[in-house]
C-alpha positions, 0 to 999 in steps of 0.5 A: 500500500502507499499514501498518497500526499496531496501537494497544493497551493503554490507547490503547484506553480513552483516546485521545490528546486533539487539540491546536489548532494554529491558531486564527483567526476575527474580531477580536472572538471569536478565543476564542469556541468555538461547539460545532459540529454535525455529527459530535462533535469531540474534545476541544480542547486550546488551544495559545498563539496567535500574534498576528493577521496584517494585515488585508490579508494574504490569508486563508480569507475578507475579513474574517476573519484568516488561520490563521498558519503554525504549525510540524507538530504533534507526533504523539502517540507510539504505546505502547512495543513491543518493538524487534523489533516496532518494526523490522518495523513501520518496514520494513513501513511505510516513509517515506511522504510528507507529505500535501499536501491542506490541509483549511483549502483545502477547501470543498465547499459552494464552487459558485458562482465569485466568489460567496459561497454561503449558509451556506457557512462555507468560502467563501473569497469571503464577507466579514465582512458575509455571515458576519453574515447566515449562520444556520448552516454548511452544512459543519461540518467538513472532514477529510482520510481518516477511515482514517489514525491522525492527521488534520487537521480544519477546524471551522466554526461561527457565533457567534450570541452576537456582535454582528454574528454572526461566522464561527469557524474551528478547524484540529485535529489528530484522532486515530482510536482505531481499532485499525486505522487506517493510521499511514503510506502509501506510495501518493503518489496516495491522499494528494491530488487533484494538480492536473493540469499544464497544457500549454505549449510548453515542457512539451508535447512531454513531456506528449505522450509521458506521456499517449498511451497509453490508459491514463495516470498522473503516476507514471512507474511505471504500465504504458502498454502496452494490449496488456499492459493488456488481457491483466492485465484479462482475467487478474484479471476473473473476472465472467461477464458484461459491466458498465458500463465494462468494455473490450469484448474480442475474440479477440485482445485488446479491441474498439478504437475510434480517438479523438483523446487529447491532440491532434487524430490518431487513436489506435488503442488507445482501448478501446471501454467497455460501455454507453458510448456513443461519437461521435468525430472525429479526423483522420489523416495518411497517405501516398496512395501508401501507403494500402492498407498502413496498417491504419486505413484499412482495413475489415478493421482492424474486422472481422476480430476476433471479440467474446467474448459475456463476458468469458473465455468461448469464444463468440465474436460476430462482426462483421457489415457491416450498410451500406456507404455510398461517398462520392465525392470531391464528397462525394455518398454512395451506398448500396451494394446489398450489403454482402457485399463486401469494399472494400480501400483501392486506390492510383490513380496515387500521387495518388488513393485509394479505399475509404478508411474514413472513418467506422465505426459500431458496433451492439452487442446485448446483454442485461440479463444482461450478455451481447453478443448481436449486433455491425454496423458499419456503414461510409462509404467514401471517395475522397481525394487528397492535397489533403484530407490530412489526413482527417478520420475519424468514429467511433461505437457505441451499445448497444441492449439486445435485445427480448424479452417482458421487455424495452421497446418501442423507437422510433427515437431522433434524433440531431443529423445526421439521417442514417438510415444512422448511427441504425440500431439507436440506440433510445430506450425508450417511456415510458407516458404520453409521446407521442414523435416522432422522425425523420431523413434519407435520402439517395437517388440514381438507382442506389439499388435500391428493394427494398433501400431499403425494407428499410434504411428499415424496420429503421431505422423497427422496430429488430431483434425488433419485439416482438409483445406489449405488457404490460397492467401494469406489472408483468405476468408472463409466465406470465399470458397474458391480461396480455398485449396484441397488437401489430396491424399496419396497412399503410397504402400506394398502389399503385406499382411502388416503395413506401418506408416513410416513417412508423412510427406506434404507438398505444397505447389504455389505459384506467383500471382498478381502484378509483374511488379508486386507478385502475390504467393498463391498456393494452387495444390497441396498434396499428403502422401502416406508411405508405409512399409510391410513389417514381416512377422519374422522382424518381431523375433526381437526388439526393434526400432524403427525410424519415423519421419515427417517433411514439408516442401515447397515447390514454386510452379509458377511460369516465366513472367511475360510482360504484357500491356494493355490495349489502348483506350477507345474513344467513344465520343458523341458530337453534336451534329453541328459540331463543325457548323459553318465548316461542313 
């Protein structure tokens, strides 16, 4: 909270003049006052300087004296009001506390570490010599919140009239003649960016128990509860769709997505984000003998809770188990044939546990309208002992936006572990003009059912809602029916019991429409070929992998431009009759 002080009367037509408290530069031109671009500086009002501190105390930059330590400068006193007024003022505002952000210690233009930037006046690693060579500054000046009534400024300038050219370094006090600037604040946090602590072992056990929450602050007064998080977010959003950030929630309260915060254990509360794009590992110690009572482990704990399609609505979207995926304790993986199966963890003999989540994968559709659509998961499923405690889990989702005639055409996007099961439904859009390749890889085994096989490797290869036109123009309406193109399907395949999609290829023909002097891309055929390959029966003897890919191209059809002219106009006059009268 702020108070916000009221300045009237003659505040209004002459603000208070500022006062320099410290002045420092070179040795030479301490005095020189060079007026600095930028935004107009107040007035200056010279205070007695102090003398020049050693040239080996440590200051703004080598070669340049420190600015002094001078006592806090003297507010300018606000007009008089009544006491009554004075009071509430007092109590409304209350002490605040001094700001710590030193202007004199900021430098934005600073980038480059233990390098001096050019033009970069503030650079506390620029020495005398590189100020010489410095024909401006790139930073003028630095403030503290333009929004108080009193704030400091740092104003930088070069003196090109010395000889060599010489930084000049002003610290002023500046008043904001605004009737509604704030004149005290209580918020500690609004006044700096405090640097973070950094963990020891002395510190860590405390650090520990203030930062793993899913929400955190340095003030002790900030609520760490996720539960009364979630339910204060969906009491104070009155939006009626989703937007970038926002914690998806679900029936009961936000979609949770485990991620390692301060450490490397899985904390259950970490909310899933709208629009981002999550892959995470962390690990988790458990007790085998007890794994079938630990919820994380579990396939329900991810999806017995139903998505909200917005924020605060009644429409639910369910949760639907796109693949399940078993990985044995060798680490061989294998594709189950349904996945309308329910797989709960089971302890075997206090020593072995099986049909333990060990990786979620989360598919969420939405539209551009900030609506959720459609949400999969998909699931790997493992056997552990208590030699591979503690386990280690991989968490992921990813959004797609959902395909209509104003959406993109998507293809396949790769990711670095090349595994097909974990990129279903991740698309990247295609970008006219861009040949794109993409591809990953699918592990199969003897039990491996065709059909199915077939049906996975397509969906990856399509994506949901394979669209069925394609846009002439960029900017085709949909209205306007003969803008729009046909998607042509070619199967391409041999002739074999088991037939496996291996290769999606999109070709994209356009031509060079309009004008000689401004063409316009116009897209006159798009074709989507299907190539798949016979897998024998005698290849499922042992485990196999095969290679998936997805393309895009692009080929220009247009003819040589001719150029052409238009035929002359014709005149079709009328005259008069007598339009030659006497002459004829």
């Amino acid at each position: 909270m702020a108070a916000v002080a009221l300045r009237l009367g003659i505040l209004l037509l002459l603000p208070p003049l500022p006062a320099v408290r410290r002045i420092s530069g070179q040795s030479r031109s301490a005095s020189a006052t060079a007026q600095p671009s930028g935004p107009p500086a107040p007035s200056l009002r010279e205070t007695p300087r102090r003398p020049a501190a050693s040239p080996t105390a440590p200051g703004p930059g080598v070669g340049s004296s420190p600015a002094p330590e001078s006592p806090p400068p003297e507010t300018p006193a606000p007009p008089a009001a009544s006491p009554a007024a004075a009071a509430t003022a007092a109590a409304r505002a209350g002490p605040g506390p001094a700001p710590v952000t030193d202007v004199a210690t900021l430098c934005v233009c600073d980038l480059s570490v233990a390098q001096c930037d050019v033009n970069c006046c503030c650079d506390p690693d620029c020495s005398a010599a590189d100020f010489s060579l410095f024909t401006t500054c790139s930073v003028h000046i630095v403030t503290g919140d333009s929004q108080l009534c009193t704030q400091e400024a740092a104003i930088y300038s070069i003196n090109v009239a010395a000889h060599p050219p010489e930084r000049i370094f002003k610290l002023v006090d500046q008043n904001n003649p605004s009737i509604f600037c704030i004149h005290a604040t209580n918020y500690k946090q609004a006044l700096s960016f405090i640097p973070p602590e950094m963990p020891t072992s002395q510190n860590f056990d405390s650090l520990l128990k203030q930062f793993e929450g899913v929400t955190f602050s340095a003030e002790s007064d900030v609520l760490l509860n996720t539960e009364l998080d979630a339910q204060n977010f969906s009491d104070t959003n009155e939006t009626a769709r989703y937007e970038y950030g926002v914690p998806i929630q679900t029936a009961d309260a936000f979609l949770r997505l485990p991620a390692p915060l301060v450490s490397s254990q899985c904390s259950d509360a970490n909310p899933a984000g709208f629009l981002v794009n999550q892959a995470v590992k962390c690990s988790r110690m458990i007790n085998v003998g007890n794994c079938n009572t630990t919820q994380a482990l579990s396939m329900l704990f991810y999806t017995n809770s139903s998505i909200l399609a917005v924020p605060k609505s009644s429409q639910l979207v369910n949760v639907t188990v796109q693949t399940i995926t078993v990985q044995s304790l060798s680490g061989t993986r294998t594709l189950l044939n349904s996945s309308d199966v329910l797989l709960l963890p089971k302890n075997l003999d206090n020593q072995v546990c099986i049909n333990v989540v060990l990786g979620v994968s989360y598919s969420i559709t939405y539209t551009d309208a900030g609506e959720i659509t459609d949400a999969a998961v998909s699931f790997v499923l493992g056997t552990i002992n208590t030699k591979m405690l503690p386990i280690q889990q991989s968490f992921e989702i990813t959004f797609t936006q959902s395909t209509n005639t104003h959406g993109q055409l998507t293809v396949l996007q790769s990711s670095s572990n090349q595994d097909c099961l974990a990129v279903e439904g991740v698309r990247t859009p295609v970008l006219f003009g861009y040949n794109m390749i993409s591809g990953c890889k699918l592990r199969i085994t003897a039990s491996t059912e065709c059909q199915l096989l077939a049906n996975i490797i397509l969906n990856v290869l399509k994506g949901q809602n394979f669209p069925e036109y394609v846009a002439s123009f960029g900017n085709s309406q949909a209205q306007d029916v003969l803008d729009w193109v046909p998607i042509t399907h070619i199967q391409s395949s041999e002739q074999g019991l088991c037939q496996i999609p291996v290769s999606f290829e999109i070709e994209v023909k356009w031509t060079k429409y309009g004008s000689l002097m401004n063409p316009q891309a116009k897209i006159v055929n798009v074709s989507a070929t299907v190539i798949t390959t016979i897998l024998a029966q005698t290849h499922f003897g042992s485990e196999r992998t095969i290679q998936i890919a997805s393309s895009v191209t692009f080929i220009d059809v247009s003819t040589p431009a001719e150029p052409g002219y238009k035929a002359p106009p014709t005149i079709d006059a009328k005259l008069p009759f007598d339009f030659f009268f006497p002459f004829v």
